[in-house]
N, C-alpha and C positions, 0 to 999 in steps of 0.2 A: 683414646678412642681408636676404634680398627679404622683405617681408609680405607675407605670405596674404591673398588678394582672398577676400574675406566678403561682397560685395555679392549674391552669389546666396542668400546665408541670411538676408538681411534677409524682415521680414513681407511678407507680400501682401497685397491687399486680398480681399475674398468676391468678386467677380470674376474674379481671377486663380485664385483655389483652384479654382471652377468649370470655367475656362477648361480646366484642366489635366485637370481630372475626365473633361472633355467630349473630351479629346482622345484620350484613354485610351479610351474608351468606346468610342468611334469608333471608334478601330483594332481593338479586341477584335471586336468584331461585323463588323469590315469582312471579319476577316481568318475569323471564322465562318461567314458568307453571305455570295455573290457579289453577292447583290441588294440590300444594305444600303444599300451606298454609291452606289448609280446616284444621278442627279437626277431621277426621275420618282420616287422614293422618298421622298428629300428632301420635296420638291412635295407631295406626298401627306401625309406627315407633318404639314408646317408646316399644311396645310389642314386636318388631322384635327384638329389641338389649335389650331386660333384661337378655338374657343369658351374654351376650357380657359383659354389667354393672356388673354384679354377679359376672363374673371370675375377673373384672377389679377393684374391691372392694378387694379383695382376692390378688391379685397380690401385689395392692398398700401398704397391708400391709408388703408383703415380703422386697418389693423396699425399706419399710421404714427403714428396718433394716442394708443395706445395699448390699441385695441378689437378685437375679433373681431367678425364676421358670418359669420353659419354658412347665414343666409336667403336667399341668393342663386338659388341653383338653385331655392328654390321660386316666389322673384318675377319670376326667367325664365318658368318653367313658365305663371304663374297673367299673365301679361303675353302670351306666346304666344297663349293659348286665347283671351283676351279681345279681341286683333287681329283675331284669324283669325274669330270669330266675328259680328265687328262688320264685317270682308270679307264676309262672305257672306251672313248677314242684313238687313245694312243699308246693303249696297250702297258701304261703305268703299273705294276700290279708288286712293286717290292714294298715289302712294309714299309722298312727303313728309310727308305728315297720318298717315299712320299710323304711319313711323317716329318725329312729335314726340308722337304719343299716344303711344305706347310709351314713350319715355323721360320722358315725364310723368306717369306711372303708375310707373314705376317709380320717380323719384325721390320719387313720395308715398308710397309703402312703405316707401322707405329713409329717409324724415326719420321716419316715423312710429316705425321704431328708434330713430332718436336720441334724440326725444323722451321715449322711454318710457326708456332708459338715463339720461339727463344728469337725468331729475326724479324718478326712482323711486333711483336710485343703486346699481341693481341689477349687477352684472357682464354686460359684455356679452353673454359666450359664451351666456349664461342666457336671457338676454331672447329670443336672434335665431335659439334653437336653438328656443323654442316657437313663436317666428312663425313659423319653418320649418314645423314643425309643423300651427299653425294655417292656415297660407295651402295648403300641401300638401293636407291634408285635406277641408277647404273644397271646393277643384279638382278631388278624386274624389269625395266626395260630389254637388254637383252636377253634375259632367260624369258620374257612376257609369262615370269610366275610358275614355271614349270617342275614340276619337283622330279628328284631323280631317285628312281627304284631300282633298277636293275647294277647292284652296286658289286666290288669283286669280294669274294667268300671271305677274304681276311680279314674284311674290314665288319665285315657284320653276323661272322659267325659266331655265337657265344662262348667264354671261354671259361674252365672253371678256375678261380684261382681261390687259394687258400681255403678250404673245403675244412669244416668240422664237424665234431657232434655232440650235438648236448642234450643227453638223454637218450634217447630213442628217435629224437630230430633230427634228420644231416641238414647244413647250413653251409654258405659259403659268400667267402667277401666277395664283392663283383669288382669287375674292372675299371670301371668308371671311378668306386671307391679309392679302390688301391693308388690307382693315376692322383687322384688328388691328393693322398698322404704323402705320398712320394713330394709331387710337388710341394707341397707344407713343409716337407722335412729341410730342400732344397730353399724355397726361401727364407726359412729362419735361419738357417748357415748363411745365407748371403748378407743381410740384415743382421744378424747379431755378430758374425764372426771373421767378417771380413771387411779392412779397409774402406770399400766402395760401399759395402753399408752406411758405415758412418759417414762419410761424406753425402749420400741420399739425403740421411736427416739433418745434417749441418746443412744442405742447400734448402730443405724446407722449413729449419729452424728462422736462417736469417742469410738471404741468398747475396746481398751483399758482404756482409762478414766473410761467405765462405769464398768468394770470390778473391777478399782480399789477402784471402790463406793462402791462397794458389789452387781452391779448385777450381777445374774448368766444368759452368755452369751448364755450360752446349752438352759438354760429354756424358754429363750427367743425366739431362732431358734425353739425350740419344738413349743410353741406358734403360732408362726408367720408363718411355714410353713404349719402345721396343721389345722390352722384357713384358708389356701387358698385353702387346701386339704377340708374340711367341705362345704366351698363355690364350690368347682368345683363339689363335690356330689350334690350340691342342685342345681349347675345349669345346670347339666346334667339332673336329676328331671325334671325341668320346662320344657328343650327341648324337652324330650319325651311328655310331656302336649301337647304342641304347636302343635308337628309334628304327634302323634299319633302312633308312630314306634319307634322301637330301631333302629338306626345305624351305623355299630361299628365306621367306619369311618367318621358321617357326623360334629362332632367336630374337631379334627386335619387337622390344617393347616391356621387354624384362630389366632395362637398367637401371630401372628405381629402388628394385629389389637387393641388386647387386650394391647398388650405392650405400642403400639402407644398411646392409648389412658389413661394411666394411668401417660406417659409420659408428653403428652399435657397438662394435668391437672396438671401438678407442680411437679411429682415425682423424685426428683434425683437420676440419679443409681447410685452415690456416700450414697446414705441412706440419713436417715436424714431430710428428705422435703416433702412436699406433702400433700394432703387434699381429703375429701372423696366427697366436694362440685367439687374441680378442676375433680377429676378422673371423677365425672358424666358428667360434662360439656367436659370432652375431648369426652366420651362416645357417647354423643349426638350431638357434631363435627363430628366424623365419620360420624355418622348415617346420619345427615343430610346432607354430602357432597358426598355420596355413594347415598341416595334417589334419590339428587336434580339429581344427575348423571342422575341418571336412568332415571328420567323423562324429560329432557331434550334430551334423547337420547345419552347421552356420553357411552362409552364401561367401563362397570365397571372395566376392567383391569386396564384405567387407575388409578383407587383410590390407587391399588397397588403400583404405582412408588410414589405420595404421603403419600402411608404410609410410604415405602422405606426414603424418603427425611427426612419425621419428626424424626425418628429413627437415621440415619445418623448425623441430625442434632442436637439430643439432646446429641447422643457420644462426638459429635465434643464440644459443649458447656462445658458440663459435665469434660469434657478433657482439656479443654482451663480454666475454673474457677480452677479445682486442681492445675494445672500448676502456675497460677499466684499466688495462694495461698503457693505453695512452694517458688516459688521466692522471695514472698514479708517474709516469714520463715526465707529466705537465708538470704534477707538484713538486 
């Protein structure tokens, strides 16, 4: 008798499951709106959410470690105001110097998480949900909420990059895109093929262990909170691109989204797991189920009880696998 081919019921990896997610999604909405599926939609999309990708690339590092940072969106915000300000009062106006001030400010915020995590021994979620707090506050207190318009030409003049044509169409990648490929490319080289990757996931595999390998665990959190702090400066950057204003609050209150989607893409809050392909593809899950919303006419609120559910349910997972992991320790 023939055997049954069983190679299609073998596991998948959290890529593939997405993959399949994604493809489902797609024809749903394709087959809902005519406009879904154009490439000027596309285009649009991947540009609306490369901030979103940038901070989600940055987070996934922290997750790897075995940490949360919730403070992102505010040391974008509070990195923004202080550019833009330093443009225009004081005559700041080089690209180059003000994107390395940016990301040197922001990885001062983001070491200064770690530090306060790795010597106080506090939970992270805890620490980086008050910094949020504190640095957020701070920003409308002394701005009292003021947004800034009058920004220098370089930073908000439109730029065309990578220009094509398909058909009788011309189309072009936008910058915000390109910035986030870049960066993706950047940290899957760091994360797959470099030393200090591996050590990332060895401290969020089992941060003892790797301690007694001879990593140092500090240098690690310095690292990895500071590389999310770097990305949340450069993706505030871009938002000001996009939007052509500074506003102190139009980033805080998106970190559930970012969470969400760094989660979907494989990330364990246990540390330890995760992939810089899955976090784009949770990335572009949102995106595309928040669009399809739209265009369909659904009330984008609801996207919210779906981010709520993913989150809930990646605790609940995350929780249930530690658990039996002890149990089977016990026996």
């Amino acid at each position: 008798m023939r055997k049954l081919n069983l190679s299609w019921f073998r596991p998948v990896s959290n890529e593939g499951y997405l993959a399949y997610v994604l493809l489902l999604v797609m024809i749903i909405f394709s087959l809902s709106s005519d406009q879904f599926f154009s490439l000027q939609n596309l285009l649009d999309l991947a540009e609306s959410y490369a901030v979103m990708g940038i901070f989600a690339l940055g987070l996934f590092v922290v997750l790897v470690t075995g940490g949360i940072d919730i403070s992102f969106a505010a040391t974008a915000s509070v990195v923004q105001y202080a550019v833009a300000t330093l443009a225009i009062q004081y005559g700041l106006h080089s690209v180059g110097g003000s994107i390395l001030l940016a990301v040197a400010f922001g990885v001062l915020l983001g070491m200064v998480n770690a530090l306060l995590i790795y010597h106080l021994q506090i939970v992270s979620i805890i620490i980086t949900i008050s910094m949020q707090s504190l640095l957020f506050g701070l920003l409308m207190w002394l701005t009292n909420g003021r947004s800034i318009y009058d920004l220098p030409d370089w930073w908000i003049t439109p730029v065309s990059v990578l220009p094509f044509k398909v058909g009788t169409e011309n189309y072009q990648l936008g910058l915000p895109t390109l910035a986030l490929l870049i960066i993706a490319v950047l940290t899957w080289i760091l994360m797959n093929k470099t030393h200090l990757g591996r050590q990332l996931f060895a401290v969020g595999g089992d941060q003892e262990s790797a301690r007694r390998i001879g990593i140092r665990v500090q240098i690690i959190y310095l690292f990895a909170y500071g590389y999310l702090g770097a990305l949340a400066a450069l993706g505030g950057l871009v938002q000001v691109y996009r939007t052509g204003e500074v506003v102190p609050n139009a980033l805080v209150g998106g970190e559930l989204d970012v969470l969400a989607a760094a989660v979907l893409g494989g990330a364990s809050l246990n540390g330890g797991k995760g992939s810089v392909v899955g976090t784009l593809m949770g990335v572009l899950l949102i995106g595309l189920l928040k669009n399809g919303l739209n265009l369909v006419g659904v009330s984008n609120y609801f996207m919210n009880i779906i981010i709520g559910l993913v989150i809930v349910a990646a605790i609940t997972a995350t929780h249930y696998k530690k658990r039996k992991e002890t149990d089977v320790g016990f026996a």
